[in-house]
C-alpha positions in Angstrom: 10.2 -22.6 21.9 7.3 -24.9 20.2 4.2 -22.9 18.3 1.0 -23.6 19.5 -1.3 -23.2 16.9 -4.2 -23.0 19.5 -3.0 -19.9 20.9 -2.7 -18.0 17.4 -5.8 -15.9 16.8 -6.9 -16.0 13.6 -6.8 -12.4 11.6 -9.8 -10.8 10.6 -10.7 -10.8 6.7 -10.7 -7.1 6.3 -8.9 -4.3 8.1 -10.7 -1.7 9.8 -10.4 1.9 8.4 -8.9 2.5 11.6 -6.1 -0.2 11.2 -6.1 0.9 6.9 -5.6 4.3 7.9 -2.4 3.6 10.2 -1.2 1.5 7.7 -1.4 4.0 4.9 0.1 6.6 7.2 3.2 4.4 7.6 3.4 3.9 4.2 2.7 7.8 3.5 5.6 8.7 6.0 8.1 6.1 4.4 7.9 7.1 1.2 7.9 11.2 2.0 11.5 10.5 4.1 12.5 8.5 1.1 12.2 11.8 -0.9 13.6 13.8 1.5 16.7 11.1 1.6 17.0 11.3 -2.3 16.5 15.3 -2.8 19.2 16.1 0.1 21.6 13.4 -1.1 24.1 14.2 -4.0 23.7 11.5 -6.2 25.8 11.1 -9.1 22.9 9.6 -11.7 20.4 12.2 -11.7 18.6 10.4 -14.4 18.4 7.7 -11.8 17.1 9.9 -9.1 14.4 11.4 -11.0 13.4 8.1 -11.8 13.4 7.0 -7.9 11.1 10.5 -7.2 8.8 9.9 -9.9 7.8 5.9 -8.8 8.0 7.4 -4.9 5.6 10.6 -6.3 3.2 7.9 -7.7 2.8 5.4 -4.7 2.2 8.6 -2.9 -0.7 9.3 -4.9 -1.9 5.8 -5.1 -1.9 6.5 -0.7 -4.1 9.3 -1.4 -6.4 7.8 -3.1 -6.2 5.0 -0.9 -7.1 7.6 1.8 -10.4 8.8 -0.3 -11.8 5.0 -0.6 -11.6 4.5 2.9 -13.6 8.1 2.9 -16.2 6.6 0.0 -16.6 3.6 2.3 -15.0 1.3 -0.5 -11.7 1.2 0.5 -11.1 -3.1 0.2 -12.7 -3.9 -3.0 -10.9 -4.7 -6.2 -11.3 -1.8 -8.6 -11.4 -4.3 -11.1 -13.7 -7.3 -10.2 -15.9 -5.6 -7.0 -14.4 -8.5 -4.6 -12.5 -7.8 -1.2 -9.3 -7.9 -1.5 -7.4 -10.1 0.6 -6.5 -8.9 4.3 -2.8 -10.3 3.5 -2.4 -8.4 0.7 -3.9 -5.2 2.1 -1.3 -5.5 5.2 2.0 -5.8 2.6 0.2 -3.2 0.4 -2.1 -1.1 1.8 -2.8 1.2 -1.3 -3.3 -1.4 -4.1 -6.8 -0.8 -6.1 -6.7 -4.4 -6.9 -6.6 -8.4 -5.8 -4.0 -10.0 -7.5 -5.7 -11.5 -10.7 -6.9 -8.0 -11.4 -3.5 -6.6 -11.3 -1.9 -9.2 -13.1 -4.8 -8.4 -15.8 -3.9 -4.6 -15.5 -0.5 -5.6 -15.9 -0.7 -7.2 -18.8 
């Protein structure tokens, strides 16, 4: 089976609140069965645990606020710089505030 790179649409720069909303969704429901997974399961490292529920806890509030930028009509734009983010990096991680150099700054 050959790829014909004719045929292959490109993909728009920016996702539509529609599409960001879906994606957030997804992401919100993941992470909510994750902490339904780790709360019913008895694990024996419940230093470990916490940990897991707290990092789960915060991407879930990072998906809020995601949820309120699409709302304010910025949802897209670094937090940091004012640029778009990248579509590709707003389809892997929907609820990231910032393009990469801004996070790497952030990180830092």
């Amino acid at each position: 089976m050959s790829l014909d790179a004719s045929r292959i649409e490109p993909r728009p720069e920016r996702l539509t609140a529609h599409e960001a909303r879906q994606r957030l969704e997804h992401a919100r429901n993941t992470r909510m069965t994750q902490l339904q997974a780790l709360s019913e399961g008895g694990q024996a490292d419940d230093q470990l645990v916490s940990a897991q529920q707290a990092a789960i806890e915060r991407v879930l509030k990072e998906i809020d606020e995601a949820f309120a930028r699409i709302d304010a009509g910025i949802y897209g734009a670094c937090m940091g710089c004012g640029k778009p983010v990248p579509g590709e990096r707003l389809e892997i991680l929907p609820y990231t505030r910032y393009c990469v150099a801004c996070q790497r700054r952030a990180a830092a």
